[in-house]
C-alpha positions, -999 to 999 in steps of 0.1 A, spaced: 0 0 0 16 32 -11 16 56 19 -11 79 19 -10 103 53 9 137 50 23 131 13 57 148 6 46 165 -27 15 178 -9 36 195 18 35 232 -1 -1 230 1 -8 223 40 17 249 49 -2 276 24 -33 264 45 -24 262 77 -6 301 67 -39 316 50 -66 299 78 -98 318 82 -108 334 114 -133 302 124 -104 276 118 -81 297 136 -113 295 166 -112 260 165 -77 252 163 -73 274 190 -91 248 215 -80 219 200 -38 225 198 -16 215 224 -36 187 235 -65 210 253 -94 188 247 -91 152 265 -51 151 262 -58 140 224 -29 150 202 -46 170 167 -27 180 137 -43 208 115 -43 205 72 -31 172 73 -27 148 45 -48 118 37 -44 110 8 -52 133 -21 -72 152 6 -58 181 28 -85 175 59 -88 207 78 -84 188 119 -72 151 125 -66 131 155 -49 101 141 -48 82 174 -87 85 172 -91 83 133 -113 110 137 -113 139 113 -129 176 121 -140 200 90 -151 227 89 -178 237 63 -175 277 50 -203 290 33 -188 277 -4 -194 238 10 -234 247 6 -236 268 -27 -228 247 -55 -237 213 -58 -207 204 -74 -189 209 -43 -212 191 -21 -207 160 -42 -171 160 -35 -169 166 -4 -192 132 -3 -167 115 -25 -143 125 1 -150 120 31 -161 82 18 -125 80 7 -116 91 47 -143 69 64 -131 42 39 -97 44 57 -115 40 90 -117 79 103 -147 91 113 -152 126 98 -171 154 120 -183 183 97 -193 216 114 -204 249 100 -187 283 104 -220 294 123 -215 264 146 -182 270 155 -186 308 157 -214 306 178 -214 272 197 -178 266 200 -182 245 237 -213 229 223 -188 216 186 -163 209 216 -187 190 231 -195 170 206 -155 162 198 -153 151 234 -177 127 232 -168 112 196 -133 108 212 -142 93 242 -166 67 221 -140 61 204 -117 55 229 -138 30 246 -140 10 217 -105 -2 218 
């Protein structure tokens, strides 16, 4: 299996994201860095396969996006953000989507519902 996480010739991409993040991902990854939600280690624009996801937790194969307002206009973009997160989910992460509204004005409720995905998870194995 050719190795898919955090691709070398993708790396110029995730740093230009993780440089140019918008004010609700900065929100996020504000709570979620430096292992401040259940001691779970995230890594922000990382690589899974031809996919740049915008939160993981690989220890919890669990994935966090976050949905701008361009996920909802065009239904062209809907359908591959279906195709991807199959791909993810395929590799067995669970994927969490949230909306900038969410995030901007439930950010303990989204935390919330991290928590308890990664304690589920957790429990599982």
């Amino acid at each position: 299996m050719a190795y898919i996480f955090n691709r070398s010739d993708q790396k110029n991409l995730r740093r230009t994201l993780r440089k140019n993040q918008s004010s609700i991902e900065r929100l996020l990854w504000s709570k979620l860095r430096n292992r401040q939600l259940l001691g779970f280690k995230f890594r922000r624009q990382y690589g899974i396969g031809p996919f740049s996801v915008d939160c993981c937790c690989p220890e919890a194969r669990l994935v966090i996006e976050e949905d701008g307002d361009s996920h909802y206009q065009e239904s062209k973009i809907e359908e591959n953000d279906k195709q991807r997160q199959k791909f993810i989910e395929d590799l067995g992460f669970a994927v969490l989507r949230f909306t900038n509204k969410e995030i901007s004005e439930n950010i303990e409720g989204v935390l919330e519902i991290i928590a308890k995905q990664l304690t589920n998870k957790n429990n599982l194995t």
